[in-house]
C-alpha positions in Angstrom: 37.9 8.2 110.6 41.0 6.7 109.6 43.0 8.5 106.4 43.0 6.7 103.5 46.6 6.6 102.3 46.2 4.5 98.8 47.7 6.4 95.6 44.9 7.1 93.3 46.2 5.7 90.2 48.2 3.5 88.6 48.7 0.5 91.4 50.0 -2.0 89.0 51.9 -4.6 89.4 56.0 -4.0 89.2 58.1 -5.6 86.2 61.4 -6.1 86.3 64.5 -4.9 83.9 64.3 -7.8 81.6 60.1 -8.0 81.4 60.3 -4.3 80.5 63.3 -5.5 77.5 60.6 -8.1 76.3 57.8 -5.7 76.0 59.1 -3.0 74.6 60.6 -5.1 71.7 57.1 -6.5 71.7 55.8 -2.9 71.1 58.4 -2.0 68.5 57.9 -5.2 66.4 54.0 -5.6 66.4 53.9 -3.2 63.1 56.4 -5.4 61.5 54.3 -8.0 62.4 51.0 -6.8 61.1 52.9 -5.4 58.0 53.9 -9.5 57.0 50.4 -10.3 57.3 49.8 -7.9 53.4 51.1 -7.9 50.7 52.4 -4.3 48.9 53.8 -3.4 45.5 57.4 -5.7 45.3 60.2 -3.5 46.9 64.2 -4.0 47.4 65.2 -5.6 50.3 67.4 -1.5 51.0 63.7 -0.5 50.4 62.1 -3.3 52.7 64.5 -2.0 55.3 63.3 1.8 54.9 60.1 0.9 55.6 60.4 -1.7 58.5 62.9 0.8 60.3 59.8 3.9 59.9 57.2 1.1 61.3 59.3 0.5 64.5 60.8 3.8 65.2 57.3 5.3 65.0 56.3 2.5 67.5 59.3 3.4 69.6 58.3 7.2 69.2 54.9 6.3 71.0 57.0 4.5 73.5 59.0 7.3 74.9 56.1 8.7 76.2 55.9 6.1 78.9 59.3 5.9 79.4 59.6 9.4 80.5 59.6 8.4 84.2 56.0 8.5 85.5 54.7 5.5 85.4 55.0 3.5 88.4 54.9 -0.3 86.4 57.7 1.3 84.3 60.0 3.2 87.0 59.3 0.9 89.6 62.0 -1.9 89.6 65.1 0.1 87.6 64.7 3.6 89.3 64.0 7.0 87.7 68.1 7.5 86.6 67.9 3.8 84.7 64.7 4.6 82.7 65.5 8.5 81.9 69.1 6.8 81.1 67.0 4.6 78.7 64.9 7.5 77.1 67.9 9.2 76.2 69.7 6.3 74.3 66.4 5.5 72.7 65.9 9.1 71.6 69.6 8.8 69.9 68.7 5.9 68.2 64.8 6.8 67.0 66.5 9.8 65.4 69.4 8.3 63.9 67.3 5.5 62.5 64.1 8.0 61.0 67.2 10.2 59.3 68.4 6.8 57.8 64.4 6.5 56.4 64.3 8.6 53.9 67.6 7.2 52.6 67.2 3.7 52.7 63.9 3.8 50.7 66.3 5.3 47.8 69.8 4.0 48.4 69.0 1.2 45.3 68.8 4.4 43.2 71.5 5.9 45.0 73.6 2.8 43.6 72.6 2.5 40.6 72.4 6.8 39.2 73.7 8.4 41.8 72.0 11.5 40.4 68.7 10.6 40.0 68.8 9.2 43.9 70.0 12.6 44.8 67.0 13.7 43.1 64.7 11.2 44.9 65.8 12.0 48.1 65.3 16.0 47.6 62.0 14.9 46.5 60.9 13.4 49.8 62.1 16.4 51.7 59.9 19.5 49.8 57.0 17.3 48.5 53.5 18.1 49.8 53.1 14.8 50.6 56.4 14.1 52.7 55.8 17.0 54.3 54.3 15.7 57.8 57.4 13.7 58.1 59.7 16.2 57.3 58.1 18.0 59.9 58.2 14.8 62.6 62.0 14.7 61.7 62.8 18.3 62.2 60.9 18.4 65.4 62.6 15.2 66.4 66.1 16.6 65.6 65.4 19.8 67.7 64.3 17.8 70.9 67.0 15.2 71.0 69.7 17.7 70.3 68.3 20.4 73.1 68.0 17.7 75.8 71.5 17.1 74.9 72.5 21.0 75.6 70.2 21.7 78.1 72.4 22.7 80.6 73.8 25.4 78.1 70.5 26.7 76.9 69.7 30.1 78.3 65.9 28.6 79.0 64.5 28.3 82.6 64.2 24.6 83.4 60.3 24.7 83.1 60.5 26.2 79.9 62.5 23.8 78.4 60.2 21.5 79.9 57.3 23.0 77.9 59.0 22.8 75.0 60.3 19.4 74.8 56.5 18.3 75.7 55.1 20.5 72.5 58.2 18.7 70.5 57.5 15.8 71.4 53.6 15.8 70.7 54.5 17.5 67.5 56.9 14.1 66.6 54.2 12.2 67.3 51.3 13.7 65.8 53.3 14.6 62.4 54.9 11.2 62.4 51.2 8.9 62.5 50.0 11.1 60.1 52.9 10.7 57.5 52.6 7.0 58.6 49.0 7.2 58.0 49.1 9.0 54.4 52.2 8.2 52.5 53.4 4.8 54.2 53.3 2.0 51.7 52.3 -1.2 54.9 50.4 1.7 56.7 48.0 2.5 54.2 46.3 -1.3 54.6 44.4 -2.8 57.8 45.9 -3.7 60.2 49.0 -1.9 60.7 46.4 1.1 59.5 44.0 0.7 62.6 47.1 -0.1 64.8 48.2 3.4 64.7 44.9 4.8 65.1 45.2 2.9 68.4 48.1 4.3 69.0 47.3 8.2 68.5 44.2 7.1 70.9 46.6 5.7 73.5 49.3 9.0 73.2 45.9 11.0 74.0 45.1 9.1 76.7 49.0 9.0 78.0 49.0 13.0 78.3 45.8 13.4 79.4 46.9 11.4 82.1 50.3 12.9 82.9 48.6 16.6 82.2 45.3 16.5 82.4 44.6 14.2 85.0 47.7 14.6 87.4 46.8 18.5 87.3 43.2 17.9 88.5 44.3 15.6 91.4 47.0 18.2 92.4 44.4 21.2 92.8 41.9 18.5 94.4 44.0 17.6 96.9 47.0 20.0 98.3 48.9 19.2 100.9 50.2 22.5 103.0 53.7 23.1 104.4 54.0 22.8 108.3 56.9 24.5 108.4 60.4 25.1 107.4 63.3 24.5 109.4 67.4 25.0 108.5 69.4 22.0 109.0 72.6 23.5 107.5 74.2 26.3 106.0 71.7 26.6 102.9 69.9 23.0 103.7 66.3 23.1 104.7 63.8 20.5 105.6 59.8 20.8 104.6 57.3 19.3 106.9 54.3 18.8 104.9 51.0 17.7 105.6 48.1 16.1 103.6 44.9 18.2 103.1 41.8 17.7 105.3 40.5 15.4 103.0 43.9 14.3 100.9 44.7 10.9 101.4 48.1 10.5 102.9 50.7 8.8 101.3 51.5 5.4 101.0 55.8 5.0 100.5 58.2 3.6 101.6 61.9 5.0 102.7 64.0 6.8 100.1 61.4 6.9 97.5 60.7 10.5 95.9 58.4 12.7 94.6 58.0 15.4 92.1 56.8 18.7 94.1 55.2 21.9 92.9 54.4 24.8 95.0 51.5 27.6 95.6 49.4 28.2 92.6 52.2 26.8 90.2 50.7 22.7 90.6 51.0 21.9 87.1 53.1 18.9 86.4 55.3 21.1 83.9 56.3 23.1 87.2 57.2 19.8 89.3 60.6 18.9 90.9 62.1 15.4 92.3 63.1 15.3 96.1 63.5 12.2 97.7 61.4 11.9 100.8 63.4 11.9 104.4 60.9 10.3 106.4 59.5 7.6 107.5 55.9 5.6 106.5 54.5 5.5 110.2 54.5 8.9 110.3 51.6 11.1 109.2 52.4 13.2 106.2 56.1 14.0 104.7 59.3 15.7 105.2 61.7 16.4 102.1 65.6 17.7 102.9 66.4 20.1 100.2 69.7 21.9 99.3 69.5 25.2 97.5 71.1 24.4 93.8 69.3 26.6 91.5 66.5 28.9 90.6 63.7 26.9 92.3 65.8 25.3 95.3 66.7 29.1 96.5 63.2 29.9 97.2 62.2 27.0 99.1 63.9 28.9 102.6 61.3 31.6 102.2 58.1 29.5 101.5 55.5 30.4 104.2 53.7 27.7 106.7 50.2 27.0 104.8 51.5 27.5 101.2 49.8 24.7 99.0 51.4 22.0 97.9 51.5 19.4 94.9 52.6 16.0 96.0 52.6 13.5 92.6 54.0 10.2 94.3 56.1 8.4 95.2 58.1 6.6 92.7 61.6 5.0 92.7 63.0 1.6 93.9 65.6 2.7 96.9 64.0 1.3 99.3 65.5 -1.1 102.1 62.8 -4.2 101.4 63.9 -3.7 97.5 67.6 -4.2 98.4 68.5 -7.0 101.0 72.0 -7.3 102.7 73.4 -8.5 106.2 74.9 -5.1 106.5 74.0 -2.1 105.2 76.3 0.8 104.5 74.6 4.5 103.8 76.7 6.7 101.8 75.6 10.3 101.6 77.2 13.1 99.4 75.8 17.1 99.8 72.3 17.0 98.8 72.2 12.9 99.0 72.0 13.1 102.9 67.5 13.7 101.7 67.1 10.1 100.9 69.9 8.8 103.3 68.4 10.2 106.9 65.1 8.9 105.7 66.6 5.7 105.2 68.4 6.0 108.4 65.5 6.9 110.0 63.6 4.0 109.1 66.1 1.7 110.2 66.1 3.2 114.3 62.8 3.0 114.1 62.7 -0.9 112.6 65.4 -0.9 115.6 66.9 -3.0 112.7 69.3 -5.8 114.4 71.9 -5.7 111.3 75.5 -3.5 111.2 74.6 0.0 109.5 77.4 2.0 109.1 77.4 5.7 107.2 79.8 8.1 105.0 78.4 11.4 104.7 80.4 13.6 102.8 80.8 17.6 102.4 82.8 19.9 100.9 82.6 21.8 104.3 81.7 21.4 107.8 78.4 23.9 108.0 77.1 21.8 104.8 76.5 19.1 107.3 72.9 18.3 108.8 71.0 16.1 110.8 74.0 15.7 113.1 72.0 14.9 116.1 69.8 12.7 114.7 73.1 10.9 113.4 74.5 10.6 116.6 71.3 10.0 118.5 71.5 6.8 115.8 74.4 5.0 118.0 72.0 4.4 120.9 69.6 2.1 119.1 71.6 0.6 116.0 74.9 -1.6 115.6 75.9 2.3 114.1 78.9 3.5 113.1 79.1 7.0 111.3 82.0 8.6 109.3 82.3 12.6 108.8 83.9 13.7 105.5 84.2 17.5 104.4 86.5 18.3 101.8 88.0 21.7 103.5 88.3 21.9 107.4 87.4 23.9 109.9 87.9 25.3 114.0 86.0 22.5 115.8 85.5 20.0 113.1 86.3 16.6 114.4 85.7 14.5 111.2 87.8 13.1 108.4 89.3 16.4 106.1 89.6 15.5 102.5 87.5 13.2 100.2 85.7 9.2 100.8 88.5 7.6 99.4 89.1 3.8 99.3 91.5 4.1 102.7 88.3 5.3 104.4 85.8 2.9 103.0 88.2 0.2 103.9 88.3 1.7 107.5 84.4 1.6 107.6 83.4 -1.4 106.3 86.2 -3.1 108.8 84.5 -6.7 110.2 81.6 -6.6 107.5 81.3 -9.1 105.2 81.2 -7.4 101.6 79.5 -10.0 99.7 76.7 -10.0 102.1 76.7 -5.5 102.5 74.3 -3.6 100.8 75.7 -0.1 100.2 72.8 2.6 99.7 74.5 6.1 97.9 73.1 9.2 96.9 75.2 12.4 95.9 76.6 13.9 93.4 77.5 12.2 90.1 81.4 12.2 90.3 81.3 11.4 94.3 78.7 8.4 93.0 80.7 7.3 90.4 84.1 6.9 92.3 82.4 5.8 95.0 80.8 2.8 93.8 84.2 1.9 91.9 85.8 1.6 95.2 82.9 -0.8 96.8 83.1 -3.1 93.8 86.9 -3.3 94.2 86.4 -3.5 98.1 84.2 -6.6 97.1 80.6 -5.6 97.0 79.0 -7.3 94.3 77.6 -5.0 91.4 74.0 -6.1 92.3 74.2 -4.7 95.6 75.9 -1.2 95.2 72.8 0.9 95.0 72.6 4.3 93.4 69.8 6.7 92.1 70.3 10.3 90.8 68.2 13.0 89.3 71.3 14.1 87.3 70.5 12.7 83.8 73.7 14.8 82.4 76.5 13.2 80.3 79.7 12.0 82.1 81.8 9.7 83.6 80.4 6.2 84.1 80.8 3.9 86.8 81.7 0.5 85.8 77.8 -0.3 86.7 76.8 2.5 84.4 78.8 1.2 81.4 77.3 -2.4 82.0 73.8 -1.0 81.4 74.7 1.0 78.3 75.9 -2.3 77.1 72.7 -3.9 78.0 70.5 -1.1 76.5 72.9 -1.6 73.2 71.6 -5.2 73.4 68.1 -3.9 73.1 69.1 -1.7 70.4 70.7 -4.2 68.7 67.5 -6.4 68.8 65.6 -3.9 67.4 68.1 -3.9 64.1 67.5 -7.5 64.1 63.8 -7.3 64.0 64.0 -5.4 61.2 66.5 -7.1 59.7 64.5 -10.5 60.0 61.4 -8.3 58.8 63.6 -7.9 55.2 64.3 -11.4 55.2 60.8 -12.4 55.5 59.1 -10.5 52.8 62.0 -10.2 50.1 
């Protein structure tokens, strides 16, 4: 009988970057919306503005929860880095906006006797009443600013991953019920039933992620194959779908989020890109020891259980288009980059590929032979970097710098190249600089990282802060309009 090899949930249709922009302003302002249609106790427009800013934030609270990178309708068409790049600037905002609540609602008092706003806004903090918001806002507070520090917290990953979840249920939870008891347009139908919808949709949004993902994990393992060193603390998994797990559908250079052994609980799972190819049974993943969970993955036993929740992401060949194609692999980033390399010998794809694969030494490098091996089916040209040299080394010593780009892309039209990167953030970063100064156009110089920290940005990065500004800034003009309306 022939495997199935359909994903079990969620096959919805893709939307793209500006379709996602529409509906989640849609989300945000369909509390203001509802909230025109009554009428409340006259307030100031400062007032007005209190309460329409509580009404979308708490909509945008709900929202985070879908943009946290699981959803393949959300993910699909910007790529895990752009959405999680997202959730972060929204969390910013969502908290900056729910501190400014509580003030707004007295800042005509605040004006007019200073004093007695002071005494106002103390009031909201300690009163019974206020007290579930308090709450939300605290909790909020925590998990924005610990995401921020992460990296500096002496918490294993998966426990900070536990506590962010309980933080962010906690926002939530508190947040509808201060919404539901002590909100002036959410005490009347139908912004009052909307967030009842709501608090049914969160429920149904974690069962999913936890409840749901956890039972199709246990009911259907994959086991490792085996294990095999491609380079000096580089190792690539050959797993296998159960006897009756369907395989999976993907296609190459997606990922998905891996959990070993006993430990399948999505609060345990990690992203590796898969290295492989979709006409071949079952998966391979190329994984470079980096931390507590990576150094472990060398000593993992043939027949260990494992959690496959997949595949997401959008870098893909078919997503992406060009004439040309140039690969660009950094450390790590070679995962995603053989599988697309892969794909294309077996395609026996007619167009120029060409490939930079850079090190910081020689023994980091894997896959040689297949690279090579490459040459005798493809218009394939490959280019060796490692940062410090060594006896036998024939490659470039130093850094992909523009010189060498240059060098590589020599004969290909850069308007009609797509380049296909994956390393770390400052290799990605300069790197796709240099294409869009060799010529590239932005729309075709194609990154994705699991690196979500704060740094430099590529001109490309700083181009979609500016467009998720522009949502942000929609979102102050909803509410703005919102005052307008009803003053």
């Amino acid at each position: 009988m022939a495997r199935s090899k359909e994903p079990p949930i969620l096959k919805l249709p893709l939307l793209s970057g500006r379709a996602l922009a529409v509906l989640y302003l849609s989300a945000l302002f369909l509390p203001l919306a509802l909230a025109a249609l009554r009428q409340v106790a006259p307030l100031d427009p400062w007032e007005l503005a209190g309460a329409g800013a509580g009404l979308v934030l708490l909509s945008a609270i709900a929202v985070q929860f879908v943009t946290s990178g699981r959803f393949g309708p959300v993910t699909g068409r910007l790529g895990i880095d752009k959405i999680m790049a997202f959730h972060k600037i929204a969390a910013w905002w969502v908290l900056l906006g729910l501190v400014l609540h509580p003030v707004l609602y007295v800042l005509p008092t605040l004006l007019d006797d200073p004093e007695l706003g002071m005494r106002r806004l103390i009031a909201y903090c300690v009163l019974p009443q206020y007290r579930s918001g308090v709450i939300a806002l605290a909790a909020l507070a925590i998990l924005v600013i610990s995401s921020a520090v992460r990296e500096r917290l002496p918490l294993p990953y998966e426990a900070w991953r536990a506590s962010h979840l309980v933080l962010a249920i906690l926002v939530a939870g508190a947040g509808l019920h201060h919404a539901l008891t002590a909100g002036r347009f959410s005490a009347l139908d139908p912004v009052n039933s909307l967030w009842w919808v709501v608090a049914g949709a969160l429920v149904g949004v974690i069962g999913i992620l936890y409840g749901w993902r956890w039972l199709w994990l246990h009911l259907n393992p994959w086991r490792l194959h085996s294990v095999t060193r491609l380079a000096d603390r580089t190792w690539e998994l050959d797993m296998q779908p159960g006897h009756k797990t369907p395989d999976l559908t993907y296609e190459a250079g997606q990922f998905v989020w891996m959990t070993v052994g006993s430990r399948r609980f999505p609060l345990f799972d990690h992203p590796f890109s898969i290295a492989d190819i979709p006409s071949r049974q079952g998966i391979s993943l190329i994984i470079k020891e980096a931390g507590d969970f990576t150094s472990t993955v060398g000593t993992l036993a043939p027949g260990t259980p494992i959690g496959i929740d997949g595949p997401y992401g959008e870098f893909t060949l078919d997503n992406h288009p060009g004439k040309a194609v140039l690969l660009v692999a950094g450390g790590a980033g070679i995962g995603p980059i053989i599988g697309l390399l892969r794909e294309l010998v077996a395609r026996k794809d007619p167009r120029p590929v060409r490939l930079a694969y850079a090190v910081g030494k020689p023994s980091n490098l894997a896959c040689l032979d297949e690279i090579e091996a490459a040459k005798a089916v493809l218009d394939f040209e490959a280019m060796l970097v490692s940062e410090a040299a060594a006896e036998g080394f024939a490659g470039e010593v130093g850094r992909l710098d523009q010189p060498r780009l240059a060098r590589l892309l020599l004969g290909l039209d850069p308007k009609e190249t797509v380049a296909m990167m994956c390393g770390p953030g400052p290799m990605v970063v300069a790197v796709s600089d240099m294409l869009l100064d060799h010529g590239l156009p932005m729309e075709r110089v194609v990154y994705e990282r699991f690196d979500y920290a704060a740094g430099s940005a590529s001109r490309q990065d700083r181009k979609r802060f500016a467009q998720f500004m522009a949502v942000g800034a929609a979102v102050m003009a909803g509410i703005a309009g919102f005052v307008v309306v009803l003053a």
